[in-house]
C-alpha positions, -999 to 999 in steps of 0.1 A, spaced: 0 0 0 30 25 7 42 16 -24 11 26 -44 5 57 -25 42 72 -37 34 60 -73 1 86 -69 22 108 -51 45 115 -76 20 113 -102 1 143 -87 39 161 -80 36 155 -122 9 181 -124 26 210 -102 63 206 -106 87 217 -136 106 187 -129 103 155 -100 141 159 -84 142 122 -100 123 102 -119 94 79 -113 90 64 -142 115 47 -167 118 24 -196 146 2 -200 153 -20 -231 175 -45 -215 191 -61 -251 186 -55 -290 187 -95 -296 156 -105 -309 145 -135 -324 121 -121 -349 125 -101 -379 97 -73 -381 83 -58 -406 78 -25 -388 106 -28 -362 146 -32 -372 160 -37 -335 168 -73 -347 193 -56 -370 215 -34 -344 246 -50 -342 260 -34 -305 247 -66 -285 283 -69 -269 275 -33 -254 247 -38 -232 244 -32 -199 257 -58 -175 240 -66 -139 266 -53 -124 260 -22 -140 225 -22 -137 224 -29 -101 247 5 -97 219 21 -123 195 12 -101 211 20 -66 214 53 -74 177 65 -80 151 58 -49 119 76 -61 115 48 -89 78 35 -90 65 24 -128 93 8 -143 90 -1 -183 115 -35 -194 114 -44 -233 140 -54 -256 145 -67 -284 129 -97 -270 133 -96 -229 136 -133 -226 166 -135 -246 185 -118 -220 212 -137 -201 203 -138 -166 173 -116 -166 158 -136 -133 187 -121 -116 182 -85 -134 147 -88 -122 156 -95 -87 187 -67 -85 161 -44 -101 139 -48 -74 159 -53 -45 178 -20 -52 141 0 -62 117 -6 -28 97 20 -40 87 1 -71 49 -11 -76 46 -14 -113 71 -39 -135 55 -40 -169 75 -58 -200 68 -67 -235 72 -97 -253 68 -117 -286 58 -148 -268 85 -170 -287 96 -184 -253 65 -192 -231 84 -208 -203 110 -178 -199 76 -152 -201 63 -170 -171 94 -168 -151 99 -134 -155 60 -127 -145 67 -150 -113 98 -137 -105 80 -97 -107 52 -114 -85 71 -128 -61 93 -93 -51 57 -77 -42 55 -58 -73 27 -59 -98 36 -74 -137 17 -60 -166 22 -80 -197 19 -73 -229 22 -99 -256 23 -84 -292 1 -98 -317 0 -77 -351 -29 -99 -369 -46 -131 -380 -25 -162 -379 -9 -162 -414 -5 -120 -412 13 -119 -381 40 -146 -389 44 -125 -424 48 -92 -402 72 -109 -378 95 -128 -401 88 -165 -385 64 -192 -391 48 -204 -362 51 -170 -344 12 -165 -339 6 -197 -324 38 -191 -300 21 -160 -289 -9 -174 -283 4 -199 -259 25 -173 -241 -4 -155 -232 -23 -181 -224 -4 -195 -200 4 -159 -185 -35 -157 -181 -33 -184 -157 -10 -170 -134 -42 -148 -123 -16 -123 -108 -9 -87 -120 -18 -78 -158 -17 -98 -191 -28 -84 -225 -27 -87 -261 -12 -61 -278 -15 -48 -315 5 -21 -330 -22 -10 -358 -6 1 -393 -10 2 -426 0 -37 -427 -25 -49 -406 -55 -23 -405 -81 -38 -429 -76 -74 -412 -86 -63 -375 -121 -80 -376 -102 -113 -390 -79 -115 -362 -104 -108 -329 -125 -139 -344 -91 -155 -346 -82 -148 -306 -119 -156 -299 -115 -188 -315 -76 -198 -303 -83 -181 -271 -104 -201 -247 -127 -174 -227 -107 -142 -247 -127 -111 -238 -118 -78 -258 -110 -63 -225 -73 -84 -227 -66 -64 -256 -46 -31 -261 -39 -12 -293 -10 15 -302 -4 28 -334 29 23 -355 56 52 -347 88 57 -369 121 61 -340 161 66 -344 166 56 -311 144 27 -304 133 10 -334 156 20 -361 124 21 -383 129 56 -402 120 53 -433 87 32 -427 58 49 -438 37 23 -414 6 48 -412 1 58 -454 -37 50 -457 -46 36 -428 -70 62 -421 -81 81 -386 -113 67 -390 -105 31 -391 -76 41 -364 -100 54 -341 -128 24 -344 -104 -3 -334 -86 17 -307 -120 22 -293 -127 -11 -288 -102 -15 -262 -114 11 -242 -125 -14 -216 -114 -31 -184 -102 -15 -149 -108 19 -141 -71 29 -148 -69 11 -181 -103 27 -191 -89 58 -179 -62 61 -198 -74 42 -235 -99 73 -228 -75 101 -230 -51 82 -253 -82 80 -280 -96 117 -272 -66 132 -284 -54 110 -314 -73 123 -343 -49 155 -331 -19 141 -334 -27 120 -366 -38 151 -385 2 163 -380 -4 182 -345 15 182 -316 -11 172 -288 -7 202 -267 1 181 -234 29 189 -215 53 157 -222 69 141 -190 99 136 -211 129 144 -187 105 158 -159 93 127 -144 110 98 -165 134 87 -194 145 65 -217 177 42 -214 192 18 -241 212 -15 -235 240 2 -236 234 27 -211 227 58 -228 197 80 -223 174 96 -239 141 113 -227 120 93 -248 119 61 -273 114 88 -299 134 120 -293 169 119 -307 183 139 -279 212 120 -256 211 135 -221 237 119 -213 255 83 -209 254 65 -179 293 50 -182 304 92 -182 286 87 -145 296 55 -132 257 45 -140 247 68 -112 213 79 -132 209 106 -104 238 123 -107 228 124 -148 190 135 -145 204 165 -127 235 171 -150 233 202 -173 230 179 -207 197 167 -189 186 198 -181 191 212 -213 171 186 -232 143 193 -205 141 227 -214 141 219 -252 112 201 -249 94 226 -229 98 246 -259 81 223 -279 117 215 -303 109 176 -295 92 158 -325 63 150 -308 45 116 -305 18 98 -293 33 62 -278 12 53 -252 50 49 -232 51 88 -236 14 95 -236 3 78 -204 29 96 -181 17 128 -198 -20 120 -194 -14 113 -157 8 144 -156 -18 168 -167 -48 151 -148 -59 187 -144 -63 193 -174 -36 219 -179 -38 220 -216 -6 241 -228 -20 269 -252 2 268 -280 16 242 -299 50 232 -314 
């Protein structure tokens, strides 16, 4: 209970303060190695796997910062990750304030998904899962690169479902590939998924990023239309009172951003959380192309870099809107629970 009230704590701090003296929220993307080859996504392709970020490292990372509540893990593929059991359980020794863990995953390793979601479980923190699923059977193992993909995933989140602890869901990144083949795949989940209810599902739509997915170039959202965008996203609008919170604000202001507008949010980007690679750099966001700094320069003490002048500097360029702007729901729920208020900024970059 602590736990959860200095997660709300910090999220109402969100709404007054310029900047949290550290942050609350982070994603990490613990290794590039992947063992699928997206259509939409090039991670697979970065060659700098011999960079990441040790657990040595990691446990220092994580030692220095003691205001950390909502952590983000993703890869790459998470499982793939030597020793991420111990990871999990240096991450959370070292962060007692944590009461979210969510990670990501392809589902091409069932077994190694459950661990992790035990492992999460039994350090008292709550796992959210999300197991991507871009399509009907035949779709998604042509978007991922792999035959046999779909019905891996499948049985990932099944058997995370029976853990009946924390969060599990599907999740679809909607694009161009996939967007006229939605009704196809929830009759496939329906019928592959014993007792699958839409509420188990969450959608995001594609986003081109330098720093994350190495996808520039992709035009993953040419003619897939707001409307149909909108329809689909709207269907998983459903399920606890936080999820159905958010999906809410995430869908009000998306027809915004896909008409080429900035939403006009302040962006918790470098005031409450940020961004760090494998290798240890960070960044305020998966999408901004702005280093704040790299955690080796620091002997991986993350607060002594969220208060260097490089960090501060990149804050205050996104204040004044010089950011590209996004709508990732990893950027776009901190920001929705950051202006709970309703403190719409005025002007727009």
């Amino acid at each position: 209970m602590r736990k959860k009230l200095k997660l709300v704590k910090n999220i109402i701090c969100s709404n007054f303060r310029y900047r949290l003296p550290q942050p609350y929220k982070l994603t990490f993307i613990v290794t590039y190695k992947c063992n699928l080859k997206c259509a939409i996504c090039n991670v697979w392709k970065n060659p700098s796997v011999s960079a990441e970020m040790g657990p040595d490292a990691i446990g220092k990372t994580f030692r220095s910062i003691n205001n950390l509540g909502w952590l983000d893990l993703s890869g790459g593929e998470i499982t793939l990750k030597e020793g991420i059991l111990e990871i999990i359980r240096t991450i959370t020794i070292n962060s007692r304030k944590l009461c979210v863990l969510h990670f990501a995953t392809n589902g091409q390793l069932p077994e190694e998904a459950v661990l992790i979601a035990q492992e999460i479980g039994r350090r008292r923190v709550v796992p959210v899962v999300n197991v991507s699923i871009d399509g009907p059977q035949g779709l998604h193992d042509e978007l991922r690169g792999v035959n046999g993909a779909y019905k891996m995933a499948v049985e990932t989140f099944t058997a995370l479902k029976k853990l009946r602890k924390g969060h599990c869901y599907i999740s679809c990144t909607l694009s161009r590939y996939n967007i006229g083949r939605i009704d196809e795949f929830l009759s496939g989940l329906k019928r592959d998924i014993p007792g699958f209810n839409i509420r188990d599902l969450h959608f995001n739509i594609f986003h081109n990023s330098r720093v994350y997915y190495h996808n520039q170039g992709i035009d993953g959202l040419a003619g897939a239309g707001v409307e149909s965008l909108m329809r689909y996203l709207r269907l998983a609008k459903s399920g606890g009172l936080i999820k159905y919170f958010l999906e809410d604000k995430y869908i009000k202001w998306l027809p915004h951003y896909l008409r080429g507008n900035k939403v006009p949010m302040r962006c918790q980007a470098m005031r409450s959380g940020c961004f760090i690679n494998p290798e240890g750099r960070v960044y305020p966001c998966s999408i901004y192309d702005a280093p704040a700094g790299d955690l080796k320069d620091y002997d991986y003490d993350l607060n002594a870099l969220w208060k260097s002048r490089q960090s501060l500097e990149v804050c205050g360029r996104i204040e004044e809107g010089r950011c590209p702007g996004c709508w990732s729901p990893c950027e776009a729920y901190p920001a929705i629970l950051g202006n709970i208020l309703g403190r719409i900024k005025k002007t727009e970059g």
